[in-house]
N, C-alpha and C positions, 0 to 999 in steps of 0.2 A: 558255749558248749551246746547247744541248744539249738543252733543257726540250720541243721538241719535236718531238724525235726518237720514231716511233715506229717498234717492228721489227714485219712480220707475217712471219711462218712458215707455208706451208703445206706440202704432204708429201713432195716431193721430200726436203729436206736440212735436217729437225727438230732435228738433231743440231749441225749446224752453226751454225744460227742459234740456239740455244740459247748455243752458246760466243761466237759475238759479239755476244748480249746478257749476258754473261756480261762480257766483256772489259771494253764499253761502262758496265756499268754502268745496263743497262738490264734491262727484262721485256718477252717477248715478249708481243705486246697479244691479247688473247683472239679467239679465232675461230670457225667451226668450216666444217669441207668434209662434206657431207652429198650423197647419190646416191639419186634416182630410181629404183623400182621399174623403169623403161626406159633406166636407164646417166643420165642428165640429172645434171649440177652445179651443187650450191649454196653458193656462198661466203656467209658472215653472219660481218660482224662483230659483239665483245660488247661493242666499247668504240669513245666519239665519238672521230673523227681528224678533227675539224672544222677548219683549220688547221694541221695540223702538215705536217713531212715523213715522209714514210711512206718504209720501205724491206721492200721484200718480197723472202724471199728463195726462189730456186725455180729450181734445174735442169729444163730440161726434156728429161728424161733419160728411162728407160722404165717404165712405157709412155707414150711419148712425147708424143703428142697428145692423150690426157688432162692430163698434167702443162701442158702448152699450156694447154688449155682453162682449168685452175684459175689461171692465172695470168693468164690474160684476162679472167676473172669478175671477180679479186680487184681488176683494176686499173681496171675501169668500178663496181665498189663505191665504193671510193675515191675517185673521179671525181664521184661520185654523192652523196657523201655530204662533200662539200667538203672534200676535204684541199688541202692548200697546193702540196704536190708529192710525186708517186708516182716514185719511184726503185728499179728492179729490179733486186735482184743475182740472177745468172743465172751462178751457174758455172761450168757445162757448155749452149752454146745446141745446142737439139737443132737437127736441120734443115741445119746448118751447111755438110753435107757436099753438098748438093747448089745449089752458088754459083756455079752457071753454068749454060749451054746445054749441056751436055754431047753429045747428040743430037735430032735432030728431033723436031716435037716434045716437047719436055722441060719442066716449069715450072723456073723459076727456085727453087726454094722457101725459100732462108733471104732472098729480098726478101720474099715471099709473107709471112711470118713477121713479118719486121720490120715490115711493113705495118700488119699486126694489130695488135701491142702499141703502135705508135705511134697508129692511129687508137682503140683501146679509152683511152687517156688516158696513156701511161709520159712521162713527162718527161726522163728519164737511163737510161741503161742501163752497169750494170758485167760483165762479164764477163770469164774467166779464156781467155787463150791461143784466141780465134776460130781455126776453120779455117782462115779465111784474113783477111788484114787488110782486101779491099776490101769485108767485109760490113759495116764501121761505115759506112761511106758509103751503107749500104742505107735506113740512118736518117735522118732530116730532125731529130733528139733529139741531144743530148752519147751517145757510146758509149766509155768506159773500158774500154779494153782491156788487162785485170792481166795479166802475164809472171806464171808460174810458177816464172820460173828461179832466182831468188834461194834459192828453196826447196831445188831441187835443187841449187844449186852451195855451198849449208851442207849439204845431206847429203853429197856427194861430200867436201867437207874435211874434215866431223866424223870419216868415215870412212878417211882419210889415201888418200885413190883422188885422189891431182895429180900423179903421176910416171910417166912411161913409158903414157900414155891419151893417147888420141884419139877424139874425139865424131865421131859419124857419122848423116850427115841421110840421112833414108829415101828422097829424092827429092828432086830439084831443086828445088822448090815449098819446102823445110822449108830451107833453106842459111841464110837471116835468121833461124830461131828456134834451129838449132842453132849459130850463131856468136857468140849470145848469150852459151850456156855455155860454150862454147868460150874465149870470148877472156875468161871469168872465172876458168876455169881452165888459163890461159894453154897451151892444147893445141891441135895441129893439127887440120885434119876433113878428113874423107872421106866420098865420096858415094855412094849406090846410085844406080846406072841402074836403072831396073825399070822395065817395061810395066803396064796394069793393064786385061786385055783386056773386064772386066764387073765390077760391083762384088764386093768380098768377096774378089778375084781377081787375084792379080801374078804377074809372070815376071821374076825376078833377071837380067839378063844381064852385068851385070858393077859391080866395086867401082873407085870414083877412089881412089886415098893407098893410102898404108903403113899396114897394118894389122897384120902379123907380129911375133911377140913380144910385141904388146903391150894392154893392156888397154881395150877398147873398150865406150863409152857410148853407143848409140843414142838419141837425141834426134825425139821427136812429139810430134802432140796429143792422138793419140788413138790406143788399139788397143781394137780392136770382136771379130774374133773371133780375133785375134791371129795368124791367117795369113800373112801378110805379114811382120809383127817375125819370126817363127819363121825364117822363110825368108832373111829375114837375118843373124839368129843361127848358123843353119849355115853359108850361106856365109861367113863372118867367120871363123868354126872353121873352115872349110876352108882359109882364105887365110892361117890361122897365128897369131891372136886367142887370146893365155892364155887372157883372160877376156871376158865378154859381161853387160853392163848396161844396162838399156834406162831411161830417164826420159822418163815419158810422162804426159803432164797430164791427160788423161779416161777412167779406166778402164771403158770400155762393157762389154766381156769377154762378148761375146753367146757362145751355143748352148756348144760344148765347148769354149771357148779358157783355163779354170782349168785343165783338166785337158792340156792339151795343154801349157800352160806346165810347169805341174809336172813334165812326161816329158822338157823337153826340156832343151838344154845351156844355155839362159838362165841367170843365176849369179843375179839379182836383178831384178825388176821394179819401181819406184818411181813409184809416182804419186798423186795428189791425191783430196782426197775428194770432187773438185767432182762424182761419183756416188757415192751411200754405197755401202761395199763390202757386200754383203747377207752373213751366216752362213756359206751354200753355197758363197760364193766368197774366202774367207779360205784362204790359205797361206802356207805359210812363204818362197817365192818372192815374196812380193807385201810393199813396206812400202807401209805409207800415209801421207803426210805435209796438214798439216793448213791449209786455207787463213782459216780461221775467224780466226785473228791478225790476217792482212796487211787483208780485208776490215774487222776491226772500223776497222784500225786508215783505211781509205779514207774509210770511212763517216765518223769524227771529220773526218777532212781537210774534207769535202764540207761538212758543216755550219758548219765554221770557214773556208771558204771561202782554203783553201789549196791552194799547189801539190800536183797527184798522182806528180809524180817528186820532189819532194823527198822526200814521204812516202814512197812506195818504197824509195828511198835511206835513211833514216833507218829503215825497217822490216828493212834488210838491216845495217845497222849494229848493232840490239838484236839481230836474230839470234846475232854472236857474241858480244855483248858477255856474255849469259845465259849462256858457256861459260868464261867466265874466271874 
């Protein structure tokens, strides 16, 4: 069933696609990304994909539009060289965050995006925790959209953090992702109000729930230079929060926000590898928990032409079962 399946890796997330050819039972299929003496990208495969299913796997994470670009080349290669069907797993979609009109003039750009990879030839797109849900609709292509939550609600149990917590959504927009967690660890939530007068840029004006006394898990998708999560960590301390846990599914961590975390009263930061965490940005503040499992385990589904929630489902099942 299986026989052809092939994985490409290009350099966003080598590591990863390594462990879900690993999982799979596969090798990653030979390649290589080569650049022009004037920045220009060369994707060349080393091996025929003349019919198979191809799964590339490639955050397009930073620097961002390059990583775009290699993943546009890879997937009019593939196109070009007659594969059967091109399926991108995209862990982290870069662009994500600008999914709307926000002001005049403005492009739209995660349509702008999705435009691309569907006219360069992608047939499926999987991806982890979108900014928002109506970017699958940006596609005219199948878009899997993986929950990370499964992930985080076996790290808050392995860690015995299910009593006296309360999950807290950073904005009204994040209420369906943190209710998720929420209601797997049967906890109430609470919400920030906050303004966000320019990017980069929030003003806390006030918290919804009880928060006092007790152990609070911030629930995103992303923190970029982590001003914002900060800003809600103190207020939370302020309002009487023992403790403060953030679970966050794309750690961007732009310009100072390792070191900012490290200073500040955050207790732990958990998130995914769907951006590898580079050397300079490794701390003791920061776990990283591994998506490369649940995707091998998509990928199997997809070629055996099965449900993706049962799979899900049965992927949160071996979570504990591996602890007993």
């Amino acid at each position: 069933m299986l026989d052809r399946l092939k994985i490409v890796s290009l350099t966003a997330n080598p590591e990863m696609a390594k462990e879900i050819a690993k999982i799979i039972g596969k090798k990653i299929l030979p390649s290589e990304i080569t650049h022009f003496a004037d920045g220009e990208i060369l994707f060349t495969g080393k091996e025929s994909f003349r019919g198979d299913n191809v799964y590339i796997v490639q955050s397009t994470c930073t620097p961002v539009t390059e990583r775009l670009m290699e993943l546009l080349l890879c997937i009019d290669a593939c196109k070009r060289a007659s594969a059967r069907t091109i399926n991108c797993i995209i862990p982290y979609f870069g662009y994500s965050r600008q999914d709307r009109k926000a002001k005049p003039r403005q492009p739209i750009s995660a349509k702008l995006v999705a435009d691309m990879i569907e006219v360069a030839g992608a047939h499926r797109i999987v991806a982890t925790d979108l900014h928002a849900s109506q970017i699958a609709g940006f596609f005219n292509i199948p878009v899997d959209d993986v929950s990370a939550m499964s992930l985080f609600y076996k790290y808050f149990v392995s860690k015995g953090l299910t009593e006296n917590i309360v999950c807290v959504s950073p904005d009204h927009g994040g209420l369906v992702r943190t209710s998720k967690l929420a209601t797997a660890l049967n906890a109430p939530i609470a919400v920030i109000d906050k303004r966000r007068p320019e990017p980069n840029k929030a003003e806390i004006l006030s918290i919804v729930g009880d928060v006092k006394d007790k152990t609070c898990i911030i629930v995103d998708d992303i923190v970029d230079t982590a001003g914002t999560l900060l800003l809600a960590v103190n207020k939370l301390k302020e309002l009487g929060a023992t403790k403060v846990y953030a679970a966050v599914t794309h750690g961007v961590l732009s310009l100072d926000a390792v070191s900012r975390i490290n200073e500040s009263h955050l207790d732990k930061l958990i998130i995914t590898d769907s951006i590898p965490l580079t050397p300079e940005k490794k701390s003791d503040k920061i776990e990283v928990l591994s998506l490369a499992p649940l995707f091998a385990k998509i990928i199997v589904a997809l070629e055996e032409g099965k449900s993706l929630y049962d799979t899900h489902q049965e992927f949160l099942a071996e979570l504990f079962e591996k602890d007993e």
